[in-house]
N, C-alpha and C positions, 0 to 999 in steps of 0.2 A: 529839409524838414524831417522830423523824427516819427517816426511809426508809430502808432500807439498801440498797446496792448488791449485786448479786453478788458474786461474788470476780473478779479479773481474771484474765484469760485470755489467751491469745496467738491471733492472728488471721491468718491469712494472707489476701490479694486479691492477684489478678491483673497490676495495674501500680497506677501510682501516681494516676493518675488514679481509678481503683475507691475507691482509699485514701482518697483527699480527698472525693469525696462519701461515702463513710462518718461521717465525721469530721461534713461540714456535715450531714446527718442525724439523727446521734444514735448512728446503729450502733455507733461505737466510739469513744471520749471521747480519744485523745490516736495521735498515731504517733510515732514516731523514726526518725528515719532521715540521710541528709546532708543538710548546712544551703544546699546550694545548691538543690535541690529545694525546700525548705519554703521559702526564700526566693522563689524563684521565685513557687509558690503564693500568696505575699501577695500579691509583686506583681499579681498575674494578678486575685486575688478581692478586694482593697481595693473599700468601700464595699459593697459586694455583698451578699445573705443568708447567700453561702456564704464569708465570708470567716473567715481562720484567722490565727492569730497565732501567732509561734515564744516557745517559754514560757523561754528558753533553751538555750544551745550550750555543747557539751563537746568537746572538743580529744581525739580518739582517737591525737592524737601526741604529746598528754602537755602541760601544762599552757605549756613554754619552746618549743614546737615549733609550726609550722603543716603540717597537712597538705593536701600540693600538690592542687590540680589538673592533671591530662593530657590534653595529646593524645597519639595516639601511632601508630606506623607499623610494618614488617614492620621485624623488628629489620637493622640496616645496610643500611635506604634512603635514599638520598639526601635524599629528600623530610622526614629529620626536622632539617636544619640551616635548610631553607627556612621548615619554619613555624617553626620559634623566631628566624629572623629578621622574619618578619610579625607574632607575635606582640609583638618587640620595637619592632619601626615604629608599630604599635595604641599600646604602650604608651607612647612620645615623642612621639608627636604628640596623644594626650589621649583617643586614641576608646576605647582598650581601659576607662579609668574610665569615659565614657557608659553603653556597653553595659553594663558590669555594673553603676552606680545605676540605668540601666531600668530591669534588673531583681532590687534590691533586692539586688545581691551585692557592695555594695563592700568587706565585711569578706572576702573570697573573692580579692582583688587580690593579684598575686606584682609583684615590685621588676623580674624582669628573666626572661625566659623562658630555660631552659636544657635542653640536650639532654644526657638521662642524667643529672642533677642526683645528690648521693649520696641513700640511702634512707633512711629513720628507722630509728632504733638498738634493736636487739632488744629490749635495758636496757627503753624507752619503751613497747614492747607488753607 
């Protein structure tokens, strides 16, 4: 005869760190959350006891869309045309893809960094 689980539940911790030894524990069997986190996480706990695996990814911008990552600054500071041009120097000279295969985030990669890029389309949420 097979065991039955509880029913599921919803769980709140503290940071995401609380989250992920839960998970390597037993305390709680699965998280969701953004896929650069969980990537991270592998990165971080490959070969490990605590290590975790991403069971799949969903596109909260809709299946034709990617949603961006940010940085971001006091709106109309100077300071956000400089890092989208540093971010765009990373990305021509090759270092922006190192860093993010370290750590497990190449599917997280944007073609060109842009300041105030437009937003995802209401339709898509």
């Amino acid at each position: 005869m097979l065991a039955r689980r509880p029913p599921c539940r919803h769980t709140d911790f503290a940071d995401t760190s609380t989250t992920f030894k839960a998970i390597a524990s037993g305390q709680i069997d699965a998280y969701f959350g953004p896929n650069p986190g969980i990537a991270f996480q592998i990165s971080r706990t490959q070969g490990t006891a605590d290590a975790v695996r991403n069971a799949g990814v969903h596109s909260g911008a809709g299946e034709s869309l990617q949603g961006l990552i940010a940085a971001t600054t006091k709106k109309d500071n100077q300071l956000a045309k400089v890092l989208a041009d540093a971010i765009n120097h990373l990305i021509q000279n090759g270092r922006y893809q190192q860093w993010l295969a370290a750590y497990n985030l190449d599917t997280e990669a944007v073609q060109t960094s842009q300041v105030n890029p437009p937003g995802l389309p209401k339709s898509n949420l």
